[in-house]
C-alpha positions in Angstrom: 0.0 0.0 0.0 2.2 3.0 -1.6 1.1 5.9 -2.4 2.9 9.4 -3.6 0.8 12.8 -3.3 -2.8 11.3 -3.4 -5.8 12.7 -3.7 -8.1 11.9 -0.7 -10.6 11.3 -3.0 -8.9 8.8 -4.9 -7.6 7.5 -1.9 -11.2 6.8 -0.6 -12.3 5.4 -4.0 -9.3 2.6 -3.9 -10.0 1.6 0.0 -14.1 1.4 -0.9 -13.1 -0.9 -4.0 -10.2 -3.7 -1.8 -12.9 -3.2 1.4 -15.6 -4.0 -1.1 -17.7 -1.1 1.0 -19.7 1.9 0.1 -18.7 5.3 1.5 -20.2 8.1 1.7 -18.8 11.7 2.0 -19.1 15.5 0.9 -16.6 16.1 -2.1 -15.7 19.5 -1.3 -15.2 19.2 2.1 -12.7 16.2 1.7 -9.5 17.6 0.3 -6.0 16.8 0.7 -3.0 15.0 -0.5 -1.2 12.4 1.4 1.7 10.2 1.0 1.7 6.7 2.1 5.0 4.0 2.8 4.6 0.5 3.8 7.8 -2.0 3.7 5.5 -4.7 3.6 2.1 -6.2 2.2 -0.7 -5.1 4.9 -4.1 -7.2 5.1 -7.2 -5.8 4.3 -8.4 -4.7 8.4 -4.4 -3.4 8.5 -5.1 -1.1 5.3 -8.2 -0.2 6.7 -6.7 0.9 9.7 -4.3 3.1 8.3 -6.9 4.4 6.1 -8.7 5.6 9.3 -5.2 7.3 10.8 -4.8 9.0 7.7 -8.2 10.2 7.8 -8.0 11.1 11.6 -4.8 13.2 11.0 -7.2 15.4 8.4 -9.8 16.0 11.1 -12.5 13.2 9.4 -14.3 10.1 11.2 -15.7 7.2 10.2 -18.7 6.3 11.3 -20.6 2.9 10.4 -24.2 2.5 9.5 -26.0 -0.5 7.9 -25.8 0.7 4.6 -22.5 2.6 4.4 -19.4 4.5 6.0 -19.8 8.1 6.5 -16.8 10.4 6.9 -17.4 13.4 8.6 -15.7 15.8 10.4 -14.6 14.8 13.6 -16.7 17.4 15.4 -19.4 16.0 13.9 -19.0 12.2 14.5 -19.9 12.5 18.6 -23.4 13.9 17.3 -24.0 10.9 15.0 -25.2 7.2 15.6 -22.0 5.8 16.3 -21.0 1.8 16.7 -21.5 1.0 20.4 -19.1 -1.1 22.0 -19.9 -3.0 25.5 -17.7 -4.4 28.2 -15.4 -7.5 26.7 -16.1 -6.3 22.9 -13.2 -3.3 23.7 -10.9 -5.7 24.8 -11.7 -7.6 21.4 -11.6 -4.3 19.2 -8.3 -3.4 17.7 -6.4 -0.2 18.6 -8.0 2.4 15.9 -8.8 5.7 14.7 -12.2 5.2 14.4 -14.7 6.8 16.7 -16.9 4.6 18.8 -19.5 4.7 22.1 -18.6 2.6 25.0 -20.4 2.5 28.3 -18.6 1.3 31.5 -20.4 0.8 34.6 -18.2 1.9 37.5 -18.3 -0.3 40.6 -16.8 2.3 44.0 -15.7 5.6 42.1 -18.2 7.8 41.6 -19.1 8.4 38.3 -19.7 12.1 38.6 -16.5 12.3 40.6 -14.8 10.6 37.3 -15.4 13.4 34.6 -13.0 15.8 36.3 -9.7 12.8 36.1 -11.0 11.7 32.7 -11.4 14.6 31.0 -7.6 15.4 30.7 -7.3 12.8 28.7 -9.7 12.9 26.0 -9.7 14.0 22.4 -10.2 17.7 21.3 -13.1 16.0 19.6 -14.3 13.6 22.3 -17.3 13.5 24.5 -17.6 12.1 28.3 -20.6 12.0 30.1 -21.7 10.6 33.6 -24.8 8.5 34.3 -25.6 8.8 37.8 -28.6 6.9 38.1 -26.5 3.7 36.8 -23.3 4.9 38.1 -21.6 4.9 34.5 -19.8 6.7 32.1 -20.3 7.2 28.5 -17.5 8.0 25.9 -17.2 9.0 22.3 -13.9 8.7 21.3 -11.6 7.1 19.1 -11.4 3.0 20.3 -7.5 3.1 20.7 -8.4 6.1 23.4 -11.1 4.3 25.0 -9.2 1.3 25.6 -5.9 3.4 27.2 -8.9 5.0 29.6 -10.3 1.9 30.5 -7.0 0.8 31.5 -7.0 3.4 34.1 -10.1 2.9 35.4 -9.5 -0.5 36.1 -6.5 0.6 38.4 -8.9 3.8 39.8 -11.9 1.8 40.2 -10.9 0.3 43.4 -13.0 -0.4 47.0 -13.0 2.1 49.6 -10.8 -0.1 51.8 -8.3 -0.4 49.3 -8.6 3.3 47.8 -5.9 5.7 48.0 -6.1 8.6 50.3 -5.8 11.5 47.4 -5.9 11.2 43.1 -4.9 14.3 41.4 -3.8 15.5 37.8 -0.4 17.2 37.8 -0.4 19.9 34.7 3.2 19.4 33.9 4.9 22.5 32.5 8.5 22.2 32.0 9.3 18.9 31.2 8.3 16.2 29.2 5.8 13.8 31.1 6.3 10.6 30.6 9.9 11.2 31.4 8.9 12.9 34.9 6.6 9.7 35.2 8.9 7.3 34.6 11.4 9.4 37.0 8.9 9.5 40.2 7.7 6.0 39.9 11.4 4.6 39.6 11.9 7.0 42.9 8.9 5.0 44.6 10.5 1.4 43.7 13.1 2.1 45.3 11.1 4.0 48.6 11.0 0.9 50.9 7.8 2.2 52.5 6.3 2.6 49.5 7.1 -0.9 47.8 5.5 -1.9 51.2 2.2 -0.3 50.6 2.0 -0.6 46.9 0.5 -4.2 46.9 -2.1 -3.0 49.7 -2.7 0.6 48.5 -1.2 0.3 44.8 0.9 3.6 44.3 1.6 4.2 40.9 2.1 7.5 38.1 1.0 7.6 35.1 1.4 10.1 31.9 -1.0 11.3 29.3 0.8 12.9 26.5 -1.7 14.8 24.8 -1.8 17.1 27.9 1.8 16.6 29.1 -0.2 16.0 32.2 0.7 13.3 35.1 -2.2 11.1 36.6 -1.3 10.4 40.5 -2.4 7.6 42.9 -1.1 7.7 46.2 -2.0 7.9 50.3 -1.8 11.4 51.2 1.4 11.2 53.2 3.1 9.9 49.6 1.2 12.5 48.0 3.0 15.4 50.2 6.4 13.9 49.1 5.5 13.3 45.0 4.2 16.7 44.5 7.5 17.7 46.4 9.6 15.9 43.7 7.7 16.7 41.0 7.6 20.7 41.9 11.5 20.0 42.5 11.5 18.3 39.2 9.6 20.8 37.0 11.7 23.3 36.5 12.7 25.9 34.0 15.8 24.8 32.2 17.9 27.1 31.6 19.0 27.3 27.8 22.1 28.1 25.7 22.9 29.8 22.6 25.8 28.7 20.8 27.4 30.7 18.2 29.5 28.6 15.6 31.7 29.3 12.4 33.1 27.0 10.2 36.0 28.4 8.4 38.9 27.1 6.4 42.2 28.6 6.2 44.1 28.3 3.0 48.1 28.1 2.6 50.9 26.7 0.4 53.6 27.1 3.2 55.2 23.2 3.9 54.9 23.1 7.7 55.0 20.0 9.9 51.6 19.3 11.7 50.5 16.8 14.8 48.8 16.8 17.7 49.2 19.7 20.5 47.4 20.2 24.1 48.9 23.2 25.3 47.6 25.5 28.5 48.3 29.0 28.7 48.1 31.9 31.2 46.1 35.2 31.4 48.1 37.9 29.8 47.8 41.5 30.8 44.6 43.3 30.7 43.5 43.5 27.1 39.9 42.3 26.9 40.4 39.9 24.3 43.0 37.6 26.3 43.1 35.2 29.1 42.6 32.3 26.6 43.8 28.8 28.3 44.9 26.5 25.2 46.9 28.1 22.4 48.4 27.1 19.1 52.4 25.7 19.2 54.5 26.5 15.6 56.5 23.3 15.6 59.0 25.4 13.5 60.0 27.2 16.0 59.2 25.7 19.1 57.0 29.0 20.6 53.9 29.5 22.0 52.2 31.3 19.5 48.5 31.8 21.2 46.2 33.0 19.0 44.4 35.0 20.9 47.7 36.7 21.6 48.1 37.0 17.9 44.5 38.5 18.1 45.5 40.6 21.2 48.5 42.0 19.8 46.9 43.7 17.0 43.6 44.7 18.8 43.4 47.7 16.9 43.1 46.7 13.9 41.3 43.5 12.9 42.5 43.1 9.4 46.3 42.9 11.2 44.4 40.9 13.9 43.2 38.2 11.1 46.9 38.2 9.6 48.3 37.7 12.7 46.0 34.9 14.0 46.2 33.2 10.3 50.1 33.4 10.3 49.5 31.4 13.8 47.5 29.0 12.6 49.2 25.5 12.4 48.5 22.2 11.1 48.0 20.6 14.1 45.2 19.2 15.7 44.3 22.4 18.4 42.0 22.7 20.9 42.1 26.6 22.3 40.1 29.2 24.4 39.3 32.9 23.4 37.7 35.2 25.7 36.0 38.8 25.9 35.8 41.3 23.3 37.2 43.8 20.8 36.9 47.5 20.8 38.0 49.4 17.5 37.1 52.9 16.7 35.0 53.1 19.9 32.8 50.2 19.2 33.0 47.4 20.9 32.5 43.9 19.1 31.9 40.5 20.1 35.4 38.4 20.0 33.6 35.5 17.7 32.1 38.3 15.2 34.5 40.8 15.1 37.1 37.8 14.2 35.2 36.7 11.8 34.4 40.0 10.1 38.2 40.7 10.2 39.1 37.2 8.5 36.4 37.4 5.7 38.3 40.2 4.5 41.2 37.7 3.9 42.8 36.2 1.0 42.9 32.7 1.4 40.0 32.2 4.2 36.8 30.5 3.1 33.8 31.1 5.6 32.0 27.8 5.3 28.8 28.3 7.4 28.2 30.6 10.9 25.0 29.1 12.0 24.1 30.0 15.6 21.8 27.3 17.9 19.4 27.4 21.0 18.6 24.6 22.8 17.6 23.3 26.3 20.4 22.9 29.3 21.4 18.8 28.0 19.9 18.4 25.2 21.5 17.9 22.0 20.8 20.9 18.6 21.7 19.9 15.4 22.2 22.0 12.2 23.0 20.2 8.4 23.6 22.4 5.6 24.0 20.5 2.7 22.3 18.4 -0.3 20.4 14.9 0.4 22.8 12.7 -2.2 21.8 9.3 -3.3 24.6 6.6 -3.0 24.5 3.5 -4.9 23.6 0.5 -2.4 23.1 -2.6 -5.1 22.8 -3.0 -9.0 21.4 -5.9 -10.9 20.9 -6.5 -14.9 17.3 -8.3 -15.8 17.0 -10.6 -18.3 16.4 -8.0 -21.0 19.5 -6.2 -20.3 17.9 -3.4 -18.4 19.9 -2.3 -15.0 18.4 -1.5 -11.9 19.8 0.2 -9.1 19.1 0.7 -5.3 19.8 3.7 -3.8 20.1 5.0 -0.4 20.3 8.9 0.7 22.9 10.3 3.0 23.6 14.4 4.4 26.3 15.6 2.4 27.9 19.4 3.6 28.5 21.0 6.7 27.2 18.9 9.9 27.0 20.5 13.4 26.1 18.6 16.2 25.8 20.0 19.9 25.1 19.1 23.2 25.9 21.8 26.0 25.3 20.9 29.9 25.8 23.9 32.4 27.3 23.1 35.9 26.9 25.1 39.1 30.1 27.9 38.2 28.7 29.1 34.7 30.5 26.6 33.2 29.7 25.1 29.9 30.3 21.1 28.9 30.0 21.3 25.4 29.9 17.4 23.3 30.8 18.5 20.0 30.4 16.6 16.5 31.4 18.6 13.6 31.9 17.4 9.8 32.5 18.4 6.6 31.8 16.5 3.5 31.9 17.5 -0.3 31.7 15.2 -3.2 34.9 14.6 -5.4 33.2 12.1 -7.6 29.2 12.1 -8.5 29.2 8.7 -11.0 31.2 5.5 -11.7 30.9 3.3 -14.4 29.1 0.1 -14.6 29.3 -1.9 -17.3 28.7 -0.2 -20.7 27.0 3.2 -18.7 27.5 4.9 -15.6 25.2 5.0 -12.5 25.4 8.1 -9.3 27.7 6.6 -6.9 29.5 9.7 -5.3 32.7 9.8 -3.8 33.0 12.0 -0.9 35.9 13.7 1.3 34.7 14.5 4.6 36.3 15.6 7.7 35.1 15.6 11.1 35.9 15.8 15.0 34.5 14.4 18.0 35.3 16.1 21.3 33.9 17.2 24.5 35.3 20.6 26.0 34.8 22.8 28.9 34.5 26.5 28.4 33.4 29.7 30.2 29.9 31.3 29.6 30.4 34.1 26.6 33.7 32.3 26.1 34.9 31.3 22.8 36.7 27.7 22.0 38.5 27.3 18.4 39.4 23.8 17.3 41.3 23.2 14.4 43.7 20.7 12.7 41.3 19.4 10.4 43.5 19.2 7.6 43.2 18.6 3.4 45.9 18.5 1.3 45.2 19.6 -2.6 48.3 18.6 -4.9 47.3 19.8 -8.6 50.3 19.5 -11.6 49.4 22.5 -14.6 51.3 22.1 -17.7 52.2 26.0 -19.4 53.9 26.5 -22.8 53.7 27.7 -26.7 51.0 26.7 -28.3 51.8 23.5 -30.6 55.7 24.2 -30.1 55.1 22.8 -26.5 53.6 19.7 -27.7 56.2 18.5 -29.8 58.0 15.2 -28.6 61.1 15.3 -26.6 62.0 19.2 -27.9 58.8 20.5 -26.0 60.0 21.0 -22.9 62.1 23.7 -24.2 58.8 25.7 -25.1 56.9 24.7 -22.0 57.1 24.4 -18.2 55.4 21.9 -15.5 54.1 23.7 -12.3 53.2 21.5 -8.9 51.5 23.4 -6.5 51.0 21.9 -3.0 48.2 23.5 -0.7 46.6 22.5 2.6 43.6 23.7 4.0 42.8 23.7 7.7 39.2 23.6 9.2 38.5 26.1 12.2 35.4 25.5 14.2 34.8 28.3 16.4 32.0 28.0 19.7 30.8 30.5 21.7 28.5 29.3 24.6 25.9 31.8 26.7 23.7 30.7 29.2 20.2 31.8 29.3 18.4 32.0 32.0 15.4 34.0 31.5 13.0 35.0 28.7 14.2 38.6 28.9 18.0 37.5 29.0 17.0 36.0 25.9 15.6 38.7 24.2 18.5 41.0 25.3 20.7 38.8 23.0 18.4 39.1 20.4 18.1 42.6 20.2 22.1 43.1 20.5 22.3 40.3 17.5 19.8 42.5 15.5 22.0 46.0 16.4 25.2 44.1 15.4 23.7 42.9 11.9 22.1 46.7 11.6 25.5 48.1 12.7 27.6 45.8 9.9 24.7 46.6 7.4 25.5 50.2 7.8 29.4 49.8 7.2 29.1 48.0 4.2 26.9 50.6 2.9 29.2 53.2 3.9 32.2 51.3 2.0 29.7 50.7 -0.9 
């Protein structure tokens, strides 16, 4: 069951034509395109099924009568005669989209007492009702909802004796719920007096998604300590905004490269110094720091960039730049103001400066690139024909972070960063060719520590280009063994060397956050304004 950009229409035609069923529905209120994937075959009730997801996720129903299917809208289908299910048909009905009636007759809890937990955990589109002359409830909903809520009664619906003292809903509001559920109940496993009572007064937490909302069970003395946890728990987290740019650094000179963990001091009082880590010329055996390369030349970025690029080795480098550069009376950001100075440069290629926000230990990822199909399997029919099998990868720049704050306004920062480009799109197979790139790619894996507003450079990353050119007369050059004399062969050897510059800052607050933002838009207004000026 594949389909690419259907019509819901036709869609509806096909499943009425395999279900051998008649369906009826308003043509101008169904609309949509849809794509559908299977990897395998799906029976007739499994094709059915996903036929009702896919007509759930547009906002339609199904509902059943003796002489046909109806599909209305959703908001719609609670009002209409819909299939009524009782007691162990549910348990017999498999989990689906479809909307349905079911009636359970509550034993202790009070049925009117049992809209207020339920609720929560309905559909937008649902309906709950009590019945307190029989003591039930009645719900439209879809069956696969129905049967998670009768779950839950079954654990609710309890006798007095055995009741717990207090059942609330817990609105989670920073956090995801399931994970706080799974949390709190592993923390009551392990609560000796709580494994002691859970057999006798069954403790237990449970999530509903839909309302990141927490369904809790428990005597009110456990009560007291859960919603401790939880409140403890369901916190604001703070965030961080890293600023990264990926930039390689061109040059022919032959220099000897490996791998270098150097620390360094604070120097002086120039605001762009302090840097712990530097960059070691093997040459010459000194500590060439960039940021002191930077800091020399503060003045002036252009002789700032010059300076840090002349430092730049071919080693692998892990360093630390911090604070900021003033020239002219305005003060820049280290991390931009670098940057601007080095795009000005001969030789330096700016690859990508993507900037990324996310959540205190959670990972933010950023691709910038093309999806490339690589050749998995080729085969020739009978008839000569070839067929291929393809499968897509990320080609370009790849940034992967994961930042985690500690206690000091420090910044653990798990980094993945790759480059790749194709070399080669095709090979050949057999009498023709087929796509089977070839790619170069260059990456680095390494957790670092650094200051908030600090910046960390890593670099090392290194390609080496070796290209032969052959320059002479015309026709004179080409003549055997006396061509040389009209002609000359050039080698040129170059190496490029990735830099991947980070610079962490720790949110806190919404406003915090919107303090950067309006600084980023007066630095992009400010640069905007120079380059008009030089225009």
């Amino acid at each position: 069951m594949n389909f690419d950009n259907i019509e819901l229409r036709d869609l509806i035609r096909f499943v009425s034509n395999v279900m051998g069923k008649n369906f009826v529905f308003d043509e101008n209120a169904v609309k949509g395109r849809v794509t559908i994937l299977s990897p395998k075959n799906l029976t007739k009730d499994e094709a059915f099924r996903v036929f009702e997801t896919v007509m759930a996720s547009f906002g339609f129903a199904l509902v059943t009568t003796p002489e046909a299917i109806k599909i209305v809208k959703s908001a719609d289908a609670r009002g209409m005669a819909l299939e009524k299910i009782e007691g162990q048909q549910l348990l017999d009905l498999p989990p689906e989209d479809r909307f349905v009636t079911y009636v359970h007759n509550l034993e202790y809890l009070d049925a009117a007492s049992s809209i207020g937990i339920l609720k929560p955990m309905m559909a937008k589109d649902a309906h709950l009702a009590a019945i307190p002359s029989t003591n039930s409830v009645i719900m439209i909903d879809t069956a696969s909802n129905i049967q998670r809520i009768k779950k839950i009664l079954t654990e609710i619906d309890i006798p007095v004796s055995k009741q717990l003292g207090t059942l609330k809903v817990y609105n989670v509001q920073h956090t995801n719920a399931a994970d706080l559920a799974k949390t709190v109940q592993s923390l009551l496993t392990q609560d000796k007096k709580v494994q002691a009572q859970t057999a006798k007064e069954r403790v237990f937490v449970t999530s509903y998604g839909s309302t990141n909302s927490l369904l809790i069970s428990a005597p009110p003395e456990d009560m007291r300590e859960i919603e401790r946890i939880i409140t403890e728990l369901d916190t604001l987290r703070p965030q961080v905004l890293v600023e990264a740019a990926i930039i390689e650094v061109t040059t022919s000179r032959g220099e000897e490269f490996g791998v270098e963990w150097i620390a360094g001091t604070t120097t002086g009082s120039n605001p762009i110094t302090g840097a712990v880590g530097g960059f070691m010329q093997q040459s010459t055996g000194g500590l060439l720091g960039l940021t002191s390369a930077i800091a020399s030349n503060a003045a002036d970025p252009a002789k700032a960039a010059s300076a840090a690029a002349s430092a730049l080795n071919t080693g692998f480098n892990i360093g630390v730049i911090g604070g900021s550069i003033t020239y002219n009376g305005v003060k820049y950001p280290a991390l931009g103001a670098f940057i601007r100075a080095l795009s000005t440069r001969d030789g330096v290629n700016i690859l990508s400066t993507p900037q990324l926000l996310t959540v205190n230990n959670e990972e933010a990822e950023i691709i910038v690139g093309s999806n490339i199909p690589y050749l998995t399997s080729s085969r020739v029919d009978a008839s000569g024909n070839p067929t291929y099998s393809f499968d897509y990868r990320d080609v370009g720049i790849k940034l992967k972070i994961k930042p985690q704050i500690n206690k000091d306004g420090f910044v653990n920062l798990n980094i993945y960063q790759e480059v790749s480009k194709v070399t080669e799109s095709s090979t050949s197979i057999g009498s023709g060719s087929a796509p089977a790139p070839t790619t170069l790619k260059r990456s680095t894996k390494t957790t670092v520590v650094v200051k908030d507003s600090q910046t960390v450079v890593i670099s090392g990353l290194i390609k080496d280009y070796s290209t032969d050119t052959r320059q002479g007369i015309p026709l004179l050059s080409s003549i055997p063994v006396l061509g040389y004399l009209f002609g000359y062969n050039k080698k040129v050897s170059e190496k490029t060397n990735l830099l991947v510059f980070l610079t962490p800052r720790i949110i806190y607050t919404a406003e915090s956050l919107q303090q950067i933002s309006d600084q980023k838009k007066q630095e992009q207004d400010m640069l905007l304004q120079k380059d008009r000026k030089q225009k």
